[in-house]
Structures are given as C-alpha cells and as structure tokens.
C-alpha angles and dihedrals in degrees: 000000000000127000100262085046085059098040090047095050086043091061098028079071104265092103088142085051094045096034084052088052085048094055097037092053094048117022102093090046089055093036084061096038089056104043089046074061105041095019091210131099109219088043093054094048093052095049089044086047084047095050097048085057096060087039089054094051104038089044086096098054091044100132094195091234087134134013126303082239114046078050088057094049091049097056088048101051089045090056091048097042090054090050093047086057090045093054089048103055082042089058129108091199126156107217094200095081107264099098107164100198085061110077094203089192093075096057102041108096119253116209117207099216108209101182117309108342114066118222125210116224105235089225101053080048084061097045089052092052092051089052099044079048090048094057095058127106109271093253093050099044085049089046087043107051090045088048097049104022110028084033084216110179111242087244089062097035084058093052089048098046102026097233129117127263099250098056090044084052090049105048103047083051091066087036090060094047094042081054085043107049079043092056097045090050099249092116 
C-alpha cells in the first residue's frame, strides 16, 4: 500500500485499519533502527512503543511534505534520542573506563586456535562492532548505524535528521574510522 493508499483509508474512517498497515509495514525497520541505538531489548521495544504513540497521535496532522517513511524515522530517532538522554543523566557511569554495568568480556573478541591458524568466532566480530559502534558520540553512532545498516542514502538521512549532507558525510566518515581503528585494536 503506498503512502497516499494508507493516508486516504486513515481519514476515510478506517484509522485502526490503516494505523494496523502502518505498523505492520514498519515496525521491524524501526524496531532495528532503534536497538542499533539503545542495544537492549526491552529498551528498544518501549521507545518504539513509544514512537508508534506519537505516531498514532500526530498521523492526523502528517502534511505529506515528506514520506510517510523518513517521518516515521524522525519521530523514531528523536524518541530514542530523548530516551537515550534520559538514561544518561539516570546513570550512575563511571567515564574513566571502568564502567561496572558493562561486562567488557563479553565483547572482547575470543579466538579458537586449531592448530596454527586462529579462527575468530563471527559472533564475538559482531560483538566487537557493536561495541566499537557503542563508544561513539550519540550523533555519529546515529549517523553511523542509518548510513551502514539501514544503507539510507545522505539526501534522506538529512531529511530525517535535518542536517546537511556534508556534515552527515562528515560525520559517518570519522565514525567509520573511529569503528575501524576500534576494529583493528589501535583504540
């Protein structure tokens, strides 16, 4: 169903049918963009929950300047954004390092050695790149995880986001080398 199908049967009446298609459609993408974000379960199921209210009760007013989509996304990455900021002032974290409710063991990689070649367990590769995306700054892990992930093109991250291109260019290119320098152990 396109955007204008599910904006015409939400104000012909049916908004539970059409709010019901909108979830359906979405949910899983902005279940994903979210827990790349807040890299828990539960947290990611209450912003999205979150998310899908405001979208409930905004749906109404959508002007259809953008798509249905990218607004969509918007509203998701702001809620999770708020909640991140929440979470942070709520915390009790120690920034030297030394944080206690972060079990750093079960992101550092373990190799298998057979024989004389050692082997790297995928999962522990992807543990270690959630963790490298973890430690950046809160705009480039968000820029980070649309851009490789979601593979959302600059021109609809900017919409999303309302930044400009270049710094959204700029920004996901020292996120990927801070990733990167992570990855390769030079962190």
């Amino acid at each position: 169903m396109t955007d204008r199908e599910l904006l015409d049967l939400f104000h012909s009446g049916a908004r539970e049918q059409a709010f019901t298609v909108l979830v359906e459609t979405y949910q899983q993408k902005v279940y994903y963009h979210i827990r790349r974000m807040v890299q828990n379960h539960d947290d990611a199921n209450d912003v999205m929950q979150n998310t899908f209210i405001k979208v409930w009760n905004a749906l109404e007013n959508f002007r259809a300047d953008s798509q249905l989509f990218t607004w969509l996304y918007r509203i998701a990455t702001n809620e999770t954004i708020t909640f991140i900021n929440f979470r942070n002032k709520k915390a009790t974290i120690s920034f030297d390092g030394t944080d206690s409710d972060d079990d750093d063991n079960n992101y550092a990689p373990s190799n298998y050695i057979k024989g004389d070649s050692h082997q790297v367990d995928g999962d522990d590769i992807q543990a270690r790149l959630q963790k490298a995306i973890e430690l950046l700054p809160e705009k480039q892990k968000l820029v980070f995880n649309l851009r490789y992930y979601d593979e959302m093109p600059y021109e609809q991250m900017s919409e999303v986001l309302g930044t400009s291109e270049g710094a959204l260019k700029a920004s996901y290119h020292h996120a990927a080398q801070k990733v990167e320098k992570y990855l390769l152990g030079e962190d």
